[in-house]
C-alpha positions in Angstrom: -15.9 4.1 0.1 -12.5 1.9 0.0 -12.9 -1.3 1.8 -9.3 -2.5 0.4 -6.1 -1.3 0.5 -3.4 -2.2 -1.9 -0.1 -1.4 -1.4 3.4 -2.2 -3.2 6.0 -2.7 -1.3 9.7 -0.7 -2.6 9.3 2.8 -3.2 5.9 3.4 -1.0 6.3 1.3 1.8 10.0 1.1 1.9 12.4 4.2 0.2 13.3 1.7 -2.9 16.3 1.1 -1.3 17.7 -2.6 -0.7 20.4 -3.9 1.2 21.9 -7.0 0.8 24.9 -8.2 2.5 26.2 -11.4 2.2 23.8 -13.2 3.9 20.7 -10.9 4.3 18.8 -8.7 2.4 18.1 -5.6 4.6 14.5 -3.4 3.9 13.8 0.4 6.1 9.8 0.0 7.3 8.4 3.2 9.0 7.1 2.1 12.5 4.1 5.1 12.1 3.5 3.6 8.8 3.1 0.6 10.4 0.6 1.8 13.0 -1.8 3.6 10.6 -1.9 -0.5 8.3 -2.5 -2.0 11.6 -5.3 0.0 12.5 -6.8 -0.2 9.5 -6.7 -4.2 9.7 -6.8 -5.0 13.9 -8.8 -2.4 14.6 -10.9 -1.4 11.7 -11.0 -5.0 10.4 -10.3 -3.7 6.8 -8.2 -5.7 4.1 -4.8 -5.0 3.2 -3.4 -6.4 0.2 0.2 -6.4 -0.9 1.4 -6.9 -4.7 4.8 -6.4 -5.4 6.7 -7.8 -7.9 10.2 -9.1 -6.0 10.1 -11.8 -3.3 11.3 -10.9 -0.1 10.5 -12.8 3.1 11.2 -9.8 4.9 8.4 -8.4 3.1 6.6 -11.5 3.8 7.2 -11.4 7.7 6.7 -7.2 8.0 3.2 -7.6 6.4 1.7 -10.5 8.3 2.4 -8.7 11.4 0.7 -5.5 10.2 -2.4 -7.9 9.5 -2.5 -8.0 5.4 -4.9 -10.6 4.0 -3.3 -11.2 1.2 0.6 -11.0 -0.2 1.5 -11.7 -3.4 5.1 -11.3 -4.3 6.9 -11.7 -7.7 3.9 -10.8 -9.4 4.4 -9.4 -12.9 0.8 -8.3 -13.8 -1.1 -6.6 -10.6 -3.7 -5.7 -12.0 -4.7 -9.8 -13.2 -3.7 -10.1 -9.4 -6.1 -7.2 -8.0 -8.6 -8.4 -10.4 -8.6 -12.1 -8.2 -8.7 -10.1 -4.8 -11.6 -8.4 -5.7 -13.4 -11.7 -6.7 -12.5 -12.9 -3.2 -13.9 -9.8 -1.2 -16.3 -9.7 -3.4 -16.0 -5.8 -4.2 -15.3 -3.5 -7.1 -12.7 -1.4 -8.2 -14.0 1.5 -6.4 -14.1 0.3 -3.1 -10.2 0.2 -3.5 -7.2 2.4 -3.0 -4.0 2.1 -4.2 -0.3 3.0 -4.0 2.4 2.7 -6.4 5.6 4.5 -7.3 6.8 3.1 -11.0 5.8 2.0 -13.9 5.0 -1.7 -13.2 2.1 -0.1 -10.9 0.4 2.2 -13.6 -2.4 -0.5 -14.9 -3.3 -1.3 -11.2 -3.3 2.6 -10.1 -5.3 3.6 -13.5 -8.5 0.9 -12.4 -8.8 1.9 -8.9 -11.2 4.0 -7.0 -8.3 5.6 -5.4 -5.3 6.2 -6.2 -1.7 7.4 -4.4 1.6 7.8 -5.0 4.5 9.1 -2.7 6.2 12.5 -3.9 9.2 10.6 -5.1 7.6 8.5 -7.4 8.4 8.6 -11.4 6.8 11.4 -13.0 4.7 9.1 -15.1 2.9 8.0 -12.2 2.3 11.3 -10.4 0.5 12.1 -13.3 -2.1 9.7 -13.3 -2.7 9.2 -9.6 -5.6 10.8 -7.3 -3.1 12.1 -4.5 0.7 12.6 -4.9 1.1 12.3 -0.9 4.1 15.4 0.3 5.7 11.9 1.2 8.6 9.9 0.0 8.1 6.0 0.1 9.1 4.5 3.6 8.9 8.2 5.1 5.2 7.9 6.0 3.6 8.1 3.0 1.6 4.9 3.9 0.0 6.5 6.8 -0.8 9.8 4.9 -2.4 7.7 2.5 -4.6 6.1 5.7 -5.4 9.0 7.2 -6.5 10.5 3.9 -9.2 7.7 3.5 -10.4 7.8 6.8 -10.9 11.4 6.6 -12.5 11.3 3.7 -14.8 7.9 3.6 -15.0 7.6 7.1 -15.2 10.9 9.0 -12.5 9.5 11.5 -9.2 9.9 12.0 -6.2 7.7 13.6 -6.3 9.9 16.6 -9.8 9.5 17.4 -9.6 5.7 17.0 -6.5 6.1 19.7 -7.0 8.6 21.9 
């Protein structure tokens, strides 16, 4: 049953794509994306975990409103990183679900009891992952991901916790 969710940032929660302008750097978050991670940490009370390996403080602000427990950004090695959480929570590698789109992701996804990637992710990855959601990153493949778990380890559903 996961009890964590890990995410990365570009490419599942975000297309990939980043803007910058001279002053800003612009990222695209999904606002239903968005709902199913703040269910699953407001309402639920589940962890949320994000380890991505650029800094962004747009990043930084997005996910502490969504209710993630922990943000690590910059990080090289997430699996060392996942590795720490998991000390913290005090669970094991199957109580967590992951999702990843590229290569620096494949250790992290390989170890988990879950694993996701959006349908746009390299080839590599789809290979090795649980679920290849019919997603691309930022386009709701977060959500899918949610609603997949709490299907399936939960017997719920983000409508019944709404409605």
């Amino acid at each position: 049953m996961t009890k964590l969710i890990v995410f990365d940032i570009d490419g599942t929660l975000t297309s990939g794509k980043i803007i910058y302008s001279d002053t800003k750097e612009l990222k695209e978050f999904d606002v239903k994306d968005g709902l199913a991670i703040a269910t699953w940490t407001k309402k639920l009370g589940k962890s949320v975990a994000v380890i991505t390996g650029r800094n962004s403080k747009v990043v930084q602000k997005r996910l502490e409103e969504l209710g993630a427990k922990y943000i690590y950004q910059g990080v090289d090695n997430k699996d060392e990183i996942l590795e720490t959480i998991l000390e913290k929570e005090n669970i094991s590698l199957d109580e967590v679900s992951a999702i990843g789109d590229d290569l620096n992701d494949y250790k992290m996804l390989s170890k988990v009891g879950k694993s996701f990637a959006p349908n746009d992710a390299v080839e590599d990855i789809k290979e090795i992952v649980d679920v290849v959601i019919p997603y691309g990153g930022g386009k709701g493949a977060a959500r899918y991901m949610i609603e997949y778990i709490l299907e399936n380890d939960y017997n719920t559903s983000l409508k019944e916790l709404w409605v």
